[in-house]
C-alpha positions in Angstrom: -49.4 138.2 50.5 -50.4 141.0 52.8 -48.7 140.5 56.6 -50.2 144.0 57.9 -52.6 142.0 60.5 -49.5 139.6 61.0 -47.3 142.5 61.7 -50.0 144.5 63.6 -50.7 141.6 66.4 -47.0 140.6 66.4 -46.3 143.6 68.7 -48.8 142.1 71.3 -48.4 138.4 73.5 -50.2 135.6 72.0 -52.3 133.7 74.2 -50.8 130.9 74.8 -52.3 129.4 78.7 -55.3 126.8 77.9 -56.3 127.6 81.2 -56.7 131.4 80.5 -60.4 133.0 81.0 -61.0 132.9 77.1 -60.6 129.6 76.8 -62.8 129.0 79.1 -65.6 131.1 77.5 -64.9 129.9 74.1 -65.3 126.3 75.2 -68.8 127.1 77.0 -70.5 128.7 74.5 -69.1 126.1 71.9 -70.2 123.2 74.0 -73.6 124.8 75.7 -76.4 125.8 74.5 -77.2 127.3 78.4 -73.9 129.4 77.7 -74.9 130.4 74.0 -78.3 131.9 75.3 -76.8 133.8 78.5 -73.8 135.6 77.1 -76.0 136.4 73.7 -73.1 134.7 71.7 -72.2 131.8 69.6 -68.7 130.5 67.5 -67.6 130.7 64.2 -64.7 129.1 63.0 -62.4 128.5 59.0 -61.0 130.9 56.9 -64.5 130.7 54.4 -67.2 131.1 56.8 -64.9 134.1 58.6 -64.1 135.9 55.9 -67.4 135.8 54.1 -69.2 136.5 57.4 -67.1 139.8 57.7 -67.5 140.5 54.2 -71.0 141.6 55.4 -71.2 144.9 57.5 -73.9 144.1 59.2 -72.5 140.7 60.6 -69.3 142.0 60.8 -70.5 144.7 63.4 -71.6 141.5 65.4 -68.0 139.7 66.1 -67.0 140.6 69.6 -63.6 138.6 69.6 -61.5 136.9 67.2 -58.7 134.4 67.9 -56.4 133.4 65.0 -52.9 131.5 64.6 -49.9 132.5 62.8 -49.8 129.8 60.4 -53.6 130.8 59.8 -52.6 134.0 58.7 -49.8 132.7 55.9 -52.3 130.1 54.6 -51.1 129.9 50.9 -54.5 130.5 49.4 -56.6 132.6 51.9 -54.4 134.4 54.7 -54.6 137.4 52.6 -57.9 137.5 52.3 -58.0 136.8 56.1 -55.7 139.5 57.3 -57.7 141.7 54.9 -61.2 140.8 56.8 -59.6 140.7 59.9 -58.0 144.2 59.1 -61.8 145.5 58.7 -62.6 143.8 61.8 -60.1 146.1 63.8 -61.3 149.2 62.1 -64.8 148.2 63.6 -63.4 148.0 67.1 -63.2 144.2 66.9 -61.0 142.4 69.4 -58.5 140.0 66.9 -55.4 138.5 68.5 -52.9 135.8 68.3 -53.2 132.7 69.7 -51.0 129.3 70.0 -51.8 126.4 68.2 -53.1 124.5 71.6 -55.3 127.3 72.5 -57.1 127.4 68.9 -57.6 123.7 69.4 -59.3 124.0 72.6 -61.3 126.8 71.5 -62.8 125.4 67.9 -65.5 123.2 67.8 -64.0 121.1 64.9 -61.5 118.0 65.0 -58.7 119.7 62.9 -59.3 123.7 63.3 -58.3 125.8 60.7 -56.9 128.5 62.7 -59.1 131.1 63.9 -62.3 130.9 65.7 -64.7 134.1 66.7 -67.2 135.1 69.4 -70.3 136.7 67.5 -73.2 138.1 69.1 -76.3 136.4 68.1 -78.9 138.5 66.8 -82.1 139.9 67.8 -85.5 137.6 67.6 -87.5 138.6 64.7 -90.1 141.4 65.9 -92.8 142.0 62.9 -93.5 145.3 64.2 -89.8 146.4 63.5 -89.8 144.9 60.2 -89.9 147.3 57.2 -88.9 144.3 54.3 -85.6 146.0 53.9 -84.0 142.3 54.4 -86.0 140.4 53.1 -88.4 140.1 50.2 -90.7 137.3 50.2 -94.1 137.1 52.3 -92.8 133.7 52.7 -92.6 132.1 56.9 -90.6 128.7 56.9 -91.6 127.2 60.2 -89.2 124.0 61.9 -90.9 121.5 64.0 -88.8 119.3 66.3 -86.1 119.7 63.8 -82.9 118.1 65.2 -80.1 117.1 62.7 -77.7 120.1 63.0 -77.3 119.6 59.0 -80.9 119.4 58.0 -81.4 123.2 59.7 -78.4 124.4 57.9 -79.6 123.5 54.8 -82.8 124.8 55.4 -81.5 128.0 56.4 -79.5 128.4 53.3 -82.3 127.7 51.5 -84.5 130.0 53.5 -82.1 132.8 52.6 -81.7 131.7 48.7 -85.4 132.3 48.5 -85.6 135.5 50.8 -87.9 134.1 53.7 -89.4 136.3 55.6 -88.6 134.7 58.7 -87.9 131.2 60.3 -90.1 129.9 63.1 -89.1 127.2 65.9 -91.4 125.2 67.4 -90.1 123.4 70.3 -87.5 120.4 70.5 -85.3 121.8 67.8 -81.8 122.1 67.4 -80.3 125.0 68.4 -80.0 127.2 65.6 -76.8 129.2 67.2 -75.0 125.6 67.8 -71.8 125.8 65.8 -72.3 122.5 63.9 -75.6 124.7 62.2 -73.8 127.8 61.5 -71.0 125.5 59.7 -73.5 124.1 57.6 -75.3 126.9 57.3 -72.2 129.1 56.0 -73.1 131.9 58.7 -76.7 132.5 57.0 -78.1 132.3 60.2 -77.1 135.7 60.4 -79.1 137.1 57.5 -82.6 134.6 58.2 -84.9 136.3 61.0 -85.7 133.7 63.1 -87.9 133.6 66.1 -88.3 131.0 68.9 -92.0 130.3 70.0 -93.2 127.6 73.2 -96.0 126.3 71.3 -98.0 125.2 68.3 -100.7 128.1 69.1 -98.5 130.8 70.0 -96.7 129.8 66.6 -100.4 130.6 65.2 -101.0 133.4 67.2 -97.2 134.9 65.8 -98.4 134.1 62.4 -101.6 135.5 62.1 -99.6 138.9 63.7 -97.3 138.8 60.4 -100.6 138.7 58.5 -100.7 134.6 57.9 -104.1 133.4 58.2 -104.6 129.7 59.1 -105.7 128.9 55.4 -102.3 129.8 54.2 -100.4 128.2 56.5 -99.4 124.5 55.2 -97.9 121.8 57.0 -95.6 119.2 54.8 -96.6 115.4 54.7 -96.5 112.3 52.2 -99.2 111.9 50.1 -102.5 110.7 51.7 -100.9 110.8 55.2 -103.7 113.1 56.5 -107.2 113.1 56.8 -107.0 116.5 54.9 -106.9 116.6 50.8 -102.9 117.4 50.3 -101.9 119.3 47.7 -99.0 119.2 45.6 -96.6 121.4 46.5 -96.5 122.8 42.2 -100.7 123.2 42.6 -100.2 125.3 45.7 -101.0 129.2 44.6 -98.6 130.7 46.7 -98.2 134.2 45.2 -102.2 135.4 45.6 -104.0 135.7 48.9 -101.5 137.1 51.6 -98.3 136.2 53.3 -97.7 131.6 53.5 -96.3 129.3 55.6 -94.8 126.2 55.4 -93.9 123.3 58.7 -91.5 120.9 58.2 -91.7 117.4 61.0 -88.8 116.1 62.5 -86.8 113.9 60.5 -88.3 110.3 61.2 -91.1 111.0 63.3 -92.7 113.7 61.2 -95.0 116.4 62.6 -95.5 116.9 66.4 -99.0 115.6 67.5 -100.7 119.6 67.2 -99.4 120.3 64.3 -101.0 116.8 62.6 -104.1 117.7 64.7 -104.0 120.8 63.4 -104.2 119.3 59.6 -106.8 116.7 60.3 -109.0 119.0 61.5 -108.9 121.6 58.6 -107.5 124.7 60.6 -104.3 124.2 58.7 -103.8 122.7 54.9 -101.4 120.0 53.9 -98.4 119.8 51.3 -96.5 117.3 49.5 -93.9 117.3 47.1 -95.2 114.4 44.5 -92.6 111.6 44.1 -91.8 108.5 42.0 -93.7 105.1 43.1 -91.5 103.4 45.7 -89.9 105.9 47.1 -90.5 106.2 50.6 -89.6 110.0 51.5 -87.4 112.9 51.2 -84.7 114.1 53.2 -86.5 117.1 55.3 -83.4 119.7 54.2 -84.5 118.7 50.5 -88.5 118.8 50.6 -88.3 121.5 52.5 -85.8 123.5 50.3 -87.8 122.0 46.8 -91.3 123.7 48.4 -89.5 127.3 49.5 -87.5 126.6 45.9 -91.3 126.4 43.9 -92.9 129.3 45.9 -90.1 131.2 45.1 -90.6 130.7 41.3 -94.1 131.6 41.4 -93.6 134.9 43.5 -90.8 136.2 41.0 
């Protein structure tokens, strides 16, 4: 087991007030979307997600401070691998220090912490103009619509990055994205989706039609004969001919906001469905969502 992170930070004081300045910052921006947004920054916690998440170079140039225990670092299975990406965090001019057991506590988001916790900044909004397709390969625009279980969006966004979406689009009232409970369940592929934030249905539109989306390629998901508009089945869809698609997913319960449905019955948008077995009601939004990226995916490779 390697102990050259262990023996590195050992020369330094732990932090061990729970009333120090860190604390204080890691709590905010754990607990506060408000804080998240002004200091640019949200949490990651657990061996897995931290040491996959520095695997990357590109995210791991992102971590801004990392807190982890002793007994963190001699975890039987993965405190090698931890002092290893921790090690790689140093040699990127990443802050990574010891901390007491009480301060990790305070600092994680979860119940039972695992031991180390990290400050990441969170990146850029997706800017078309700046996009080259280096990233990302599909023509493909996922777009969230009031979407507010933490681990619906962080299936969708592992999804979203199976498939290579282009980017992912919020429309307003959804969870936030850079909450720790969706970067859990994400497993830090928030980090690799572009996403953007818009303030409305028709700005969402007028972003669209910027990447090259025109309204006739731009499908909103519903059941089967919910619409006034002819839905199509989410397997008769051609989604690799005519241009760049994109697909809205409702809130779990409620569905589509009231523009977007207005939207469908009038024709300026088209609608999907994913064709199911006779009594069953509906799909889980994470799955119908991930089962229409999952199809266009198959047709476009």
């Amino acid at each position: 087991m390697s102990s050259s992170v262990l023996d590195l930070l050992d020369g330094d004081q732990a932090i061990s007030s729970t009333k120090s300045k860190t604390v204080k910052l890691y709590q905010q921006i754990s607990s506060k979307s408000k804080a998240r947004a002004e200091n640019q920054m949200t949490i990651l916690e657990g061996h897995r997600l931290i040491i996959d998440t520095l695997a990357d170079e590109r995210t791991r140039r992102k971590f801004r401070d990392i807190l982890v225990t002793r007994d963190a670092l001699l975890h039987d299975q993965l405190g090698s691998k931890l002092s290893d990406a921790l090690q790689m965090a140093i040699d990127d001019g990443c802050s990574v220090r010891l901390a007491s057991e009480s301060v990790l506590k305070l600092c994680a988001d979860t119940v039972t912490p695992q031991g180390v916790v990290a400050l990441v900044e969170i990146p850029q909004e997706y800017d078309p103009t700046q996009d080259n397709g280096s990233v990302v390969s599909n023509k493909f625009y996922l777009i969230l619509d009031g979407i507010s279980d933490p681990g619906n969006a962080g299936t969708l966004l592992r999804s979203a990055k199976a498939v290579g979406t282009r980017a992912l689009i919020l429309l307003p009232d959804c969870c936030d994205i850079w909450n720790p409970k969706v970067i859990r369940s994400s497993m830090g592929t928030a980090f690799n989706v572009p996403i953007k934030s818009v303030s409305s249905w028709n700005e969402c539109l007028e972003f669209l039609n910027l990447c090259g989306v025109s309204n006739n390629r731009i499908f909103a998901a519903t059941m089967e004969g919910s619409t006034n508009s002819q839905s199509i089945a989410h397997y008769d869809v051609d989604w690799k001919s005519s241009g760049p698609t994109a697909v809205c997913l409702g809130r779990e319960g409620t569905g589509l906001s009231v523009k977007v449905r207005e939207a469908v019955s009038s024709g300026q948008i088209r609608s999907v469905h994913v064709p199911m077995a006779d009594g069953v009601e509906s799909l889980n939004v994470g799955v119908a969502g991930s089962v229409i990226m999952f199809e266009n995916f198959r047709q476009c490779t």
